[in-house]
C-alpha positions as CSV (number, residue, x, y, z in Angstrom):
1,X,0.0,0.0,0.0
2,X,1.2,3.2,-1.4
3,X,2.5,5.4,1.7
4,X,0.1,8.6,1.9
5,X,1.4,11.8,1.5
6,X,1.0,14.2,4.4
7,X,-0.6,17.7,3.6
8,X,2.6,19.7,3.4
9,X,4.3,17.2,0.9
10,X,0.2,17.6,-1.1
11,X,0.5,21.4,-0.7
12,X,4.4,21.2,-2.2
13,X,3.3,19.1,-5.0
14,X,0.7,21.7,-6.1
15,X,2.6,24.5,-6.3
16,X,5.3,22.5,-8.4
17,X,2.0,21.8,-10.6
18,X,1.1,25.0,-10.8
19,X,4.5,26.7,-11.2
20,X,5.4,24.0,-14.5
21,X,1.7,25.0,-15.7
22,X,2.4,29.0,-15.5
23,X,5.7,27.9,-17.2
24,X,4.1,26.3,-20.2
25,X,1.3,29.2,-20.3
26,X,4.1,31.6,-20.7
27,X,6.0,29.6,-23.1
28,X,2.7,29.2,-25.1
29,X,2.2,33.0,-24.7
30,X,5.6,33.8,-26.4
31,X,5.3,30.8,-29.4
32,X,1.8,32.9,-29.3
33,X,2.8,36.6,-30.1
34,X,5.9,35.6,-32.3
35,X,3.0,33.5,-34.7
36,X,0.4,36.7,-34.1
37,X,3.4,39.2,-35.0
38,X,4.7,37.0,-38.5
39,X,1.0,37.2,-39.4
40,X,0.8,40.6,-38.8
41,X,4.0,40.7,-41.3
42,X,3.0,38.5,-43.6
43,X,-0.5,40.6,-44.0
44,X,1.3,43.7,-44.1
45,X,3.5,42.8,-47.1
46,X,0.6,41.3,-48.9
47,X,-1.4,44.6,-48.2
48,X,1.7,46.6,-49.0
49,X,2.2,44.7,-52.3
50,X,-1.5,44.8,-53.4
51,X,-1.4,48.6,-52.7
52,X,1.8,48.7,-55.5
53,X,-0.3,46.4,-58.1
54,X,-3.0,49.2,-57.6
55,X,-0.7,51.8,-58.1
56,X,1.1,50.0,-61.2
57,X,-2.6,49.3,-62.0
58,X,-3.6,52.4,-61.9
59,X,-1.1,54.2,-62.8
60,X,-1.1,51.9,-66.6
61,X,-4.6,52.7,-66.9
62,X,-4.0,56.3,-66.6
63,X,-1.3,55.8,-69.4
64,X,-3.7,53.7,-71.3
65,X,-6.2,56.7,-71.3
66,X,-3.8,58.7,-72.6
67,X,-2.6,56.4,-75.1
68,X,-6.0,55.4,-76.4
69,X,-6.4,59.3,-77.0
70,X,-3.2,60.2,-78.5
71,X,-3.7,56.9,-81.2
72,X,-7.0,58.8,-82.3
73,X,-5.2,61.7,-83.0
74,X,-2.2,60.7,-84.4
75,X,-4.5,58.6,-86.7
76,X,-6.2,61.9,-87.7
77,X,-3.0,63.7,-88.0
78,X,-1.7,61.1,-91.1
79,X,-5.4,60.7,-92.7
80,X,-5.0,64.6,-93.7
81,X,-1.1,63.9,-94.2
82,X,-1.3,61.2,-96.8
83,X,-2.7,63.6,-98.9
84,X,-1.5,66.8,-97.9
85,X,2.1,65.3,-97.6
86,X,2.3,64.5,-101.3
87,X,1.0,68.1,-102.6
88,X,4.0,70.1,-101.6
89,X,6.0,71.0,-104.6
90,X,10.0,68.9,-103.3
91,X,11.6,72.3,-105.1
92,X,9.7,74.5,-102.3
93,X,11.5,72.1,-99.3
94,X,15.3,73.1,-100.3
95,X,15.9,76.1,-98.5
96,X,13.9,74.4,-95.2
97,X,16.2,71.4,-95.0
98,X,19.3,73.6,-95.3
99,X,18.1,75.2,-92.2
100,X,17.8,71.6,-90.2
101,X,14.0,71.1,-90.4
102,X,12.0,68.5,-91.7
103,X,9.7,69.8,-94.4
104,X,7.4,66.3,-92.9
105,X,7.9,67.0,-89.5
106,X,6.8,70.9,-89.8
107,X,3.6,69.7,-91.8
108,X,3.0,67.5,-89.3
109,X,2.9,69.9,-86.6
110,X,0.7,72.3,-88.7
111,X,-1.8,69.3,-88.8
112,X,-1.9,69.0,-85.3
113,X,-2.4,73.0,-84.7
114,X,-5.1,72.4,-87.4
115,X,-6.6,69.7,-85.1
116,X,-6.7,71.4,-81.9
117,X,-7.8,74.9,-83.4
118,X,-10.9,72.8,-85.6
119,X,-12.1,71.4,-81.6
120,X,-9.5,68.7,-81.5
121,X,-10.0,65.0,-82.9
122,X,-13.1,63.7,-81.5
123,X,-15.2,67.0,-83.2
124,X,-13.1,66.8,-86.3
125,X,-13.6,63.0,-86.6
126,X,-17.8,63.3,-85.7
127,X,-17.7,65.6,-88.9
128,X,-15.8,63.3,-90.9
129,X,-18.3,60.8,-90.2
130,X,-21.3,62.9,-92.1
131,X,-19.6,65.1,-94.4
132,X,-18.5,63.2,-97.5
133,X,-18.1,59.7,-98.7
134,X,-13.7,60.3,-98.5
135,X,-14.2,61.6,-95.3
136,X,-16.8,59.3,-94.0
137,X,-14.4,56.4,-95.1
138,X,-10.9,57.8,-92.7
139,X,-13.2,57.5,-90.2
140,X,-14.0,54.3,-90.8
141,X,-10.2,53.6,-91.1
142,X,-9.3,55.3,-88.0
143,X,-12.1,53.8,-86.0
144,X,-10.8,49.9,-87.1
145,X,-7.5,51.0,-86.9
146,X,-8.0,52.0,-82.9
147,X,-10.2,49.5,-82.0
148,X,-7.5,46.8,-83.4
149,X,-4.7,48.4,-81.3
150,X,-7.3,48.2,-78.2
151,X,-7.5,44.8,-78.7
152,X,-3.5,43.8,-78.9
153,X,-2.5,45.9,-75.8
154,X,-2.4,45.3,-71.9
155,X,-4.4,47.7,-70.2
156,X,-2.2,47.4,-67.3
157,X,1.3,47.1,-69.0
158,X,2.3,49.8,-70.4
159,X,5.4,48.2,-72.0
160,X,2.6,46.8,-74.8
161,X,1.3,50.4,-76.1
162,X,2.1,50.7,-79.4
163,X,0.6,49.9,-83.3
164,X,1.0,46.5,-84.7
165,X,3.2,46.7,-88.1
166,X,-0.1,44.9,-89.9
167,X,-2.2,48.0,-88.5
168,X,-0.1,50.3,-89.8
169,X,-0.2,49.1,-93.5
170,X,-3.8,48.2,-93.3
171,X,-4.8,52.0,-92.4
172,X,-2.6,53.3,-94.9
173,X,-3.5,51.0,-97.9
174,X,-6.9,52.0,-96.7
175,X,-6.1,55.5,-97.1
176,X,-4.9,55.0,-100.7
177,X,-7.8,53.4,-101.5
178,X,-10.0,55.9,-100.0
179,X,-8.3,59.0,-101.7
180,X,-9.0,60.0,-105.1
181,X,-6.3,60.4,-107.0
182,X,-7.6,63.5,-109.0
183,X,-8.0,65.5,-105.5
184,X,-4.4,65.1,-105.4
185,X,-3.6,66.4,-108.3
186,X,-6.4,69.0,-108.3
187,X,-4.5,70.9,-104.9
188,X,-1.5,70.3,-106.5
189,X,-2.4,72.0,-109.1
190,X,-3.8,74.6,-107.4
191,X,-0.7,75.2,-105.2
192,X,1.6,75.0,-108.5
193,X,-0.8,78.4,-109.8
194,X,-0.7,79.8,-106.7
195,X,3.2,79.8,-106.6
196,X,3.7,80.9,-110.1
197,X,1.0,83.6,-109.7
198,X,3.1,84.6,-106.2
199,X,6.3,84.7,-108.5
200,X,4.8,86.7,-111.0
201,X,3.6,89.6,-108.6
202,X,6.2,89.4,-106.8
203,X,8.9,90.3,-110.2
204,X,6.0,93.4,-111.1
205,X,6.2,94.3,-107.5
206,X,10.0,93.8,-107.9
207,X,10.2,96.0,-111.3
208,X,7.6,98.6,-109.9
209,X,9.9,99.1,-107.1
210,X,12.6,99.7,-108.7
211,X,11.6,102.1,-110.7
212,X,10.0,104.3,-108.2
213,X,13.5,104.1,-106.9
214,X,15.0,104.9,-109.9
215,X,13.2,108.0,-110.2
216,X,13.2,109.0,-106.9
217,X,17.2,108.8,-107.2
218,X,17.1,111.1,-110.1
219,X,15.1,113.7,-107.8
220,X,17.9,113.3,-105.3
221,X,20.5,114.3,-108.1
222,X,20.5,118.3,-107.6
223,X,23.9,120.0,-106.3
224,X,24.4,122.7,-104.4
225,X,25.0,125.1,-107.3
226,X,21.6,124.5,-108.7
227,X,20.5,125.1,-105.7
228,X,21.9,128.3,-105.2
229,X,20.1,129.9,-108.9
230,X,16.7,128.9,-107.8
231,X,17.2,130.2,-104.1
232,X,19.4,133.4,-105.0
233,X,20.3,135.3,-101.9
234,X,20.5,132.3,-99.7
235,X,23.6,131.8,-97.6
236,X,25.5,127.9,-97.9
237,X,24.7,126.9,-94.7
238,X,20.2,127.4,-95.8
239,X,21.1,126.1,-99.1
240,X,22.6,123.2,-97.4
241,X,18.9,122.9,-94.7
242,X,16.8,123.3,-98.0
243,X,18.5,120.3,-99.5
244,X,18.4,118.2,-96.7
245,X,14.8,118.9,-96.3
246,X,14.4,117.9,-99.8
247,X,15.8,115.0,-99.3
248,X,13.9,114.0,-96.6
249,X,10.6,114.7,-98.5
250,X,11.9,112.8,-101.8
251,X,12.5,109.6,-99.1
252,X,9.0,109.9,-97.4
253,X,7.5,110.2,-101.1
254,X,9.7,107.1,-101.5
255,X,8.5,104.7,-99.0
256,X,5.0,105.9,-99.4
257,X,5.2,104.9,-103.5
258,X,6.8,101.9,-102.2
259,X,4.7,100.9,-99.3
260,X,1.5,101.4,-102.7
261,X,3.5,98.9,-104.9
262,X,3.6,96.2,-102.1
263,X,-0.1,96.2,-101.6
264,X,-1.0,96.8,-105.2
265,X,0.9,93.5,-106.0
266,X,0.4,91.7,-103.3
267,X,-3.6,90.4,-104.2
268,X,-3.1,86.5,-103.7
269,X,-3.4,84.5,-100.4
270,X,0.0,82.6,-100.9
271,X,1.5,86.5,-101.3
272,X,-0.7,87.8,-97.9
273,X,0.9,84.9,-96.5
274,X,4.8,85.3,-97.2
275,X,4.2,89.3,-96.1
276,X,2.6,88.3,-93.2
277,X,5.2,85.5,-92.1
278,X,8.0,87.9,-93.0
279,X,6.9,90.6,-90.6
280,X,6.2,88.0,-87.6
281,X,9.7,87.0,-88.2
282,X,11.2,89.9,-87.4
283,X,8.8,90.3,-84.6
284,X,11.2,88.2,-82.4
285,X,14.7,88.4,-82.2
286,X,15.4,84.5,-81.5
287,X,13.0,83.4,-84.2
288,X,14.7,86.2,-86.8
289,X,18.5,84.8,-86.1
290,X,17.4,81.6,-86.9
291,X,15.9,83.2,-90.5
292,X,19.0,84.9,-91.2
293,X,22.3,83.3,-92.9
294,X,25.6,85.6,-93.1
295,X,23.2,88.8,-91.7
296,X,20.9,88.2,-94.4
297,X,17.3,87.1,-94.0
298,X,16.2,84.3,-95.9
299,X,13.8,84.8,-98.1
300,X,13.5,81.6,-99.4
301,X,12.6,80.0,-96.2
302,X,9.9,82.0,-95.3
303,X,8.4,81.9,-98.6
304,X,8.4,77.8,-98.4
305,X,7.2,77.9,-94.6
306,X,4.1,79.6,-96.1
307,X,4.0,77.7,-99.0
308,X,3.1,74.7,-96.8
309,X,0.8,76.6,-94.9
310,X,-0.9,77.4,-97.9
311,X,-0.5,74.1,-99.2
312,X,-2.8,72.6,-95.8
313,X,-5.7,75.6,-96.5
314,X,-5.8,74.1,-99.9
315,X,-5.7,70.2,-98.8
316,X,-8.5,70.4,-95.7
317,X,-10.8,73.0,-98.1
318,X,-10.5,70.4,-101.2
319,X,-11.2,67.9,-99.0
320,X,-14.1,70.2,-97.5
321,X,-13.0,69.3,-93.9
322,X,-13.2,73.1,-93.0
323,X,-14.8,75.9,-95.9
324,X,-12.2,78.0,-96.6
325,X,-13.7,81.6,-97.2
326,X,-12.6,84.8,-97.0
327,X,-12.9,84.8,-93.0
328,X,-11.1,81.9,-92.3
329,X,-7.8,83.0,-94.2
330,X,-8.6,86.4,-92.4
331,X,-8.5,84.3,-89.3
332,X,-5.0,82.5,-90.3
333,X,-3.5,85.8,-91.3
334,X,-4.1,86.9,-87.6
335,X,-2.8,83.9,-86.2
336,X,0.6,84.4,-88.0
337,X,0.7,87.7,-86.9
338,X,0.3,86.5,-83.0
339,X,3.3,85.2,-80.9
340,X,2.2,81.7,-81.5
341,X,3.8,81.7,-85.1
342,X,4.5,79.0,-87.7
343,X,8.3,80.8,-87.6
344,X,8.6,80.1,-83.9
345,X,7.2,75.9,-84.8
346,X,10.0,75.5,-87.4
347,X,12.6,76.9,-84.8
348,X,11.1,74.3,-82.7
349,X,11.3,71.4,-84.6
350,X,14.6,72.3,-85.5
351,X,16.0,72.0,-82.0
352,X,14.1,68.4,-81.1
353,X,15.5,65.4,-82.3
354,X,14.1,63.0,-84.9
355,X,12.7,60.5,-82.3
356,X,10.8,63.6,-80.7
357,X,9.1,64.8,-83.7
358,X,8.4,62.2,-86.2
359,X,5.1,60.6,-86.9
360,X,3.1,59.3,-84.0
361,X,2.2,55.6,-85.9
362,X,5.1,55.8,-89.0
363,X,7.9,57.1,-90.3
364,X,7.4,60.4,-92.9
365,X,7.5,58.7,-95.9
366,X,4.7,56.3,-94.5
367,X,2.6,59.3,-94.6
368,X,3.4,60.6,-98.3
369,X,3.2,57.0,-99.8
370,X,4.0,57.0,-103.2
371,X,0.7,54.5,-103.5
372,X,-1.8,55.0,-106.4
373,X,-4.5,55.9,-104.6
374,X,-8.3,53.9,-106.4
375,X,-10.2,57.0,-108.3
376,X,-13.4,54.9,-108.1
377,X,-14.3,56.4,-104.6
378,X,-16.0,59.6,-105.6
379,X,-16.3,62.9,-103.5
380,X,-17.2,66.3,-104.2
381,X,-14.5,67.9,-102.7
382,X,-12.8,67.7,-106.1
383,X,-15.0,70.1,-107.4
384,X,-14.6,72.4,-104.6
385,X,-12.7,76.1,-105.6
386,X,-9.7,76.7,-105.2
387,X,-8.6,79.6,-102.8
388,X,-5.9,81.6,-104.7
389,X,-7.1,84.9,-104.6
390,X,-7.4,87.2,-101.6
391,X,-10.7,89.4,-101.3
């Protein structure tokens, strides 16, 4: 029989009991708050990297909004430069490539001012839609083109934004086939008769001038002894005053006669245009440095600057995108005479690089493809005036 324990050796054996139990709670405690603290980690870091995918996430889609805009655009930019990008006579380019800019680029750039002044894409594209069958049919192109890149991209990669190589020549065999061949040739036309109807005012203009000088020289040609018969009495020094103040007369009558000849020959819109572009130029000094080689302004290049100006009046009224009356080349003539000049956009492009400035979707020649466009597609923008003449 088992020998029975007194009370104190009972009591003892509790409190070891107890103690070894308060030991293991403890221990438990600690196992516990190191498993309660590692879940609190590993939460954290999977709250932490869900809160960077929303970010990235976010931050792609925000991209991909911008991306899914800018595609429209630039898609609207080469439907009017396939055509507008062919009618530019290569002989008015020379003088602009001499002075580092990209006859393409700077077209480009006049498209996409064209845009944005016109409401910007989605306004110009609605019209598009409803004006003609030419128009009606880039819209088409545009609209498959964007909803084809839509479908090939990762909204939330950004490292996938961009146009497929089989979109690309899909929109632009699209846009041969859409354009009729005779509105090409009917603006280039146009903008061949506007330049030799420039050049031909502007030799009269040339001639007139001159001989207004010529005769104003002959005025000047009276020496002091001459002088001195028709003003007897007069002493040298008021012979000398009355000559001057001939002079000066002879110089305003001058400049007056001269300032007539200008705007007597200066009728057409292409020869508004060069005056106009010539005086912004020298409106800013940074702008006119850049227009001058060896301290002399060249002509040349501001004469082809507005030819291509010219040249997209005659592309987006042919193609009847905008009417281009008498207000509306009012309008342009103000806008080259504001700071926001076509001078100060060549000097621009002329300091970016290629990679900054080049087509959005192509390279330049992708937009002035040498394709035969089909001349079954019929539009009545072909029949649409020309706008040579100033009113």
């Amino acid at each position: 029989m088992p020998k029975r324990l007194t009370d104190k050796q009972i009591t003892q054996k509790l409190i070891q009991q107890q103690a070894m139990r308060e030991q293991q709670e403890r221990i438990q405690a600690k196992l516990d708050q190191k498993h309660r603290y590692r879940a609190i980690r590993e939460q954290y870091e999977e709250s932490r990297d869900a809160r960077n995918r929303y970010v990235q996430n976010e931050q792609s889609y925000k991209k991909y909004g911008s991306f899914k805009r800018n595609i429209k655009e630039a898609l609207l930019t080469e439907a009017i430069m396939y055509t507008y990008g062919q009618v530019i006579p290569q002989i008015m380019t020379e003088a602009t490539i001499a002075r580092g800019v990209e006859p393409q680029t700077l077209m480009r750039g006049f498209v996409q001012d064209f845009i944005k002044e016109s409401g910007g894409f989605s306004k110009l594209l609605t019209r598009f839609r409803y004006k003609n069958e030419v128009l009606s049919e880039y819209a088409t192109l545009i609209d498959e083109a964007s909803k084809d890149v839509e479908e090939n991209v990762d909204k939330s990669d950004d490292s996938s934004f961009g146009i497929p190589s089989n979109t690309k020549e899909t929109f632009y065999a699209g846009l041969a086939q859409a354009t009729p061949e005779e509105v090409v040739d009917t603006i280039k036309s146009r903008i061949s008769d506007s330049i030799s109807g420039f050049l031909d005012e502007n030799r009269a203009m040339k001639d007139a001038i001159t001989d207004i000088v010529n005769t104003n020289q002959a005025k000047t040609a009276v020496d002091n002894d001459q002088l001195k018969e028709q003003y007897h009495g007069k002493t040298d020094e008021e012979i000398q005053a009355i000559k001057e103040h001939r002079l000066q007369k002879i110089d305003r009558n001058t400049n007056i006669l001269i300032r007539e000849a200008r705007d007597k020959y200066s009728k057409s819109v292409l020869g508004e245009m060069v005056k106009t572009l010539g005086k912004s130029v020298m409106k800013d000094s940074v702008i006119r440095e850049s227009f001058f080689t060896n301290n002399t302004l060249n002509v040349d290049a501001i004469v082809e600057t507005a030819v291509m100006m010219y040249g997209l009046l005659e592309t987006v009224n042919a193609l009847q995108i905008v009417n281009v009356d008498e207000d509306y080349i009012q309008k342009v003539l103000e806008d080259m005479s504001s700071s926001s000049t076509p001078a100060s956009k060549s000097e621009q492009y002329k300091s970016e690089t290629p990679s900054e400035t080049k087509s959005p979707i192509s390279s330049s020649s992708s937009s002035s493809s040498s394709s035969t466009p089909s001349s079954s597609s019929s539009s009545s923008s072909s029949s649409s005036s020309g706008m040579g003449s100033s009113k």
